[in-house]
Every structure is written in C-alpha cells, then in structure tokens.
ChimeraX commands (.cxc) that place a marker at each C-alpha (Angstrom):
marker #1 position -2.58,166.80,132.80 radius 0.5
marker #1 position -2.72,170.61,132.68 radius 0.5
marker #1 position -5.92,172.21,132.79 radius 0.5
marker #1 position -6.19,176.07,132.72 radius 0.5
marker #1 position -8.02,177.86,135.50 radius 0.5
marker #1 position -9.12,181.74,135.99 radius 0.5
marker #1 position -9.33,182.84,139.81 radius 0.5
marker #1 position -10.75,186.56,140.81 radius 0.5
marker #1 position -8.79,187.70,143.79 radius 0.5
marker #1 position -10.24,190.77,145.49 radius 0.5
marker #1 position -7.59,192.71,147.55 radius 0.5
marker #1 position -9.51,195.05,149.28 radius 0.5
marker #1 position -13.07,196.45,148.63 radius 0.5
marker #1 position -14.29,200.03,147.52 radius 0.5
marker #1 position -17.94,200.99,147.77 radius 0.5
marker #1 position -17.29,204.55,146.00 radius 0.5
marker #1 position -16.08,203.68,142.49 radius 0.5
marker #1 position -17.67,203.26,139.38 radius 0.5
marker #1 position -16.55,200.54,136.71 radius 0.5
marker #1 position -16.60,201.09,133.21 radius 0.5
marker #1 position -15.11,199.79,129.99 radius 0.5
marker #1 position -11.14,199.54,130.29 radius 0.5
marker #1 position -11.35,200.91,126.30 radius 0.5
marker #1 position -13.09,204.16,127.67 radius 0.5
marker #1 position -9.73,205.25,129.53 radius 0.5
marker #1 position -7.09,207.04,127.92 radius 0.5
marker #1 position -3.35,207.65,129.06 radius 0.5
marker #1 position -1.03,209.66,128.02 radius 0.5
marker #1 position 2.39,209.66,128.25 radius 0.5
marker #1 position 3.34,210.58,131.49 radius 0.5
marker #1 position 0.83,208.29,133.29 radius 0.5
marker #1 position -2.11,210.58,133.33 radius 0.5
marker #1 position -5.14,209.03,133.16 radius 0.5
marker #1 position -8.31,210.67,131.46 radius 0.5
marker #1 position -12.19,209.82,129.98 radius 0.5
marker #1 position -14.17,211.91,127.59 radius 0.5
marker #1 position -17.56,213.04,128.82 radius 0.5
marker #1 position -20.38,213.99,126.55 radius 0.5
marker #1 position -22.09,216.88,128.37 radius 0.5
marker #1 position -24.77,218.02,125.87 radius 0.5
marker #1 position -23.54,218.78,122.16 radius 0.5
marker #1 position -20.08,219.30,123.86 radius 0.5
marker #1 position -17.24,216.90,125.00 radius 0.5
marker #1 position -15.41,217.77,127.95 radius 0.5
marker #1 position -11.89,215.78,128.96 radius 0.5
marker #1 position -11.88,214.67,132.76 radius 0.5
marker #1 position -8.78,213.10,134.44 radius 0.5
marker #1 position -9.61,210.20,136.35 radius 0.5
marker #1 position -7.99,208.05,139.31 radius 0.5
marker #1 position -8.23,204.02,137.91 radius 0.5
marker #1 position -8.10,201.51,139.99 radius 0.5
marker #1 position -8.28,198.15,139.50 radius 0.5
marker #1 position -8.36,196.23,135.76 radius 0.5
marker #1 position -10.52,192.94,135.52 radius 0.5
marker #1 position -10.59,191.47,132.26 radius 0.5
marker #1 position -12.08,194.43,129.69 radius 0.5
marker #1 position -13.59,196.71,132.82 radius 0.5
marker #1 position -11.76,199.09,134.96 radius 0.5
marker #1 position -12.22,200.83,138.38 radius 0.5
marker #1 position -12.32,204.70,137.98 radius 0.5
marker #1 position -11.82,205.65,142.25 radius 0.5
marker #1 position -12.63,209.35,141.55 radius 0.5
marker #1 position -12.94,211.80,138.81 radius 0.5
marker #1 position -16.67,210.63,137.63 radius 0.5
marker #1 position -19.86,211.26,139.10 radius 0.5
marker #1 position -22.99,208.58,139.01 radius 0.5
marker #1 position -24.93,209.26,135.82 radius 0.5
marker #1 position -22.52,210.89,133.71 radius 0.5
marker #1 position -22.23,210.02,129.91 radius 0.5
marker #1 position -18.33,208.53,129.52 radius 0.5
marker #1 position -17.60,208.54,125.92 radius 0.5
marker #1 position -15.54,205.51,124.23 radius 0.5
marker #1 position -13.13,204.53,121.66 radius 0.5
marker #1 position -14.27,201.89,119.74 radius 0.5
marker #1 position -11.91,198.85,118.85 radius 0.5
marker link #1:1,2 radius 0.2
marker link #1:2,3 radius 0.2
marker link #1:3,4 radius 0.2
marker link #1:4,5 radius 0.2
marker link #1:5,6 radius 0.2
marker link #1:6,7 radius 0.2
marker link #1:7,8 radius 0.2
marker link #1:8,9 radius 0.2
marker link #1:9,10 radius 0.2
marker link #1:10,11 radius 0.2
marker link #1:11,12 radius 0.2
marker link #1:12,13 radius 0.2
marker link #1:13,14 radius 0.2
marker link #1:14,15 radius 0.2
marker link #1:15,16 radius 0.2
marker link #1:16,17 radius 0.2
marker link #1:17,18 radius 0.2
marker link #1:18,19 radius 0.2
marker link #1:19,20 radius 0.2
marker link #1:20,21 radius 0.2
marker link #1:21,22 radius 0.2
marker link #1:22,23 radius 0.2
marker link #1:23,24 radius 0.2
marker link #1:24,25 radius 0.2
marker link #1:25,26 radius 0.2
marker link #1:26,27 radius 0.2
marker link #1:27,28 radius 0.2
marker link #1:28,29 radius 0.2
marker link #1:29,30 radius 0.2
marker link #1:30,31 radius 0.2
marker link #1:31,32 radius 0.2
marker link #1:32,33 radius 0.2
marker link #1:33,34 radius 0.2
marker link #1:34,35 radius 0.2
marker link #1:35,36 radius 0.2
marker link #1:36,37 radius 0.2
marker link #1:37,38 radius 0.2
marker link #1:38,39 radius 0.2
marker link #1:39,40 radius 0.2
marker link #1:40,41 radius 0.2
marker link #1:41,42 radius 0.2
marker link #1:42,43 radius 0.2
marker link #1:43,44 radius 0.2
marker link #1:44,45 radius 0.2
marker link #1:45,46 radius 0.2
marker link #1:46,47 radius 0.2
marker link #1:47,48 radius 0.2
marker link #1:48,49 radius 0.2
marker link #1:49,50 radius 0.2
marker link #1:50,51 radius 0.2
marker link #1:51,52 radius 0.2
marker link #1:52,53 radius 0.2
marker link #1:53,54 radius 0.2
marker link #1:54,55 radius 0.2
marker link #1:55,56 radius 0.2
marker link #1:56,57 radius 0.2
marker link #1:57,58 radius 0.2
marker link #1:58,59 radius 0.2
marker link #1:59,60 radius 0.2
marker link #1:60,61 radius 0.2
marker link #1:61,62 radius 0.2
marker link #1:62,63 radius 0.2
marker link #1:63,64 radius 0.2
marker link #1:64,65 radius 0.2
marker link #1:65,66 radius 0.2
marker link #1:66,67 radius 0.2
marker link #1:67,68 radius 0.2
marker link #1:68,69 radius 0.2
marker link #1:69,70 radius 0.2
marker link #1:70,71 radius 0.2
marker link #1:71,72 radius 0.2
marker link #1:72,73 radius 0.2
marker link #1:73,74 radius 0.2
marker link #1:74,75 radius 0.2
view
C-alpha cells in the first residue's frame, strides 16, 4: 500500500532572517531577487537575498529590516 508522507528537513538554522509570503518575492530575469516596500504614500523596490522555500513562505537572509511593510501580489 502507498501512503503519501510530507517530512520538513532543516539543513542548517538562521536566527537573522525574516519569513514572508513566497508570492511577495519577485525575480527577474537574471536571477535578481526583489520585494516592494510601502514606505508611507510611496513604494520603494528593495533587492533581497532568499533563502529557503517551505511550502507558500520564503526565507528573505538580508535586504529587510524587522517591521517593515512588504507589499504583495495577489494570486
């Protein structure tokens, strides 16, 4: 009988990163990854360094600051 199975495998672990919605990052085409902050009535584009993916989240390792406003895409 097969029966499916989901494991979480952590490979190493990061105290400085922040996780947000994997829908919030943008790439473009040479790799470059890159969020949308709202900063008042202006938006401001940051690059970002991801990390790792899990399911719909991803790891951002630098670029963002605790308490900033990431804006997202919706789906």
């Amino acid at each position: 009988m097969n029966v499916p199975a989901q494991a979480e495998i952590v490979l190493s672990a990061t105290i400085n990163s922040i996780v947000i919605p994997e829908r919030c990052v943008m790439t473009d085409p040479g790799g470059r990854t890159w969020v949308r902050l709202k900063e008042g009535f202006d938006t401001k584009y940051r690059p970002v360094d991801v990390g790792v993916l899990q399911k719909d989240k991803i790891q951002i390792r630098s670029g963002l600051d605790k308490g900033e406003t990431v804006m997202c895409r919706m789906r």
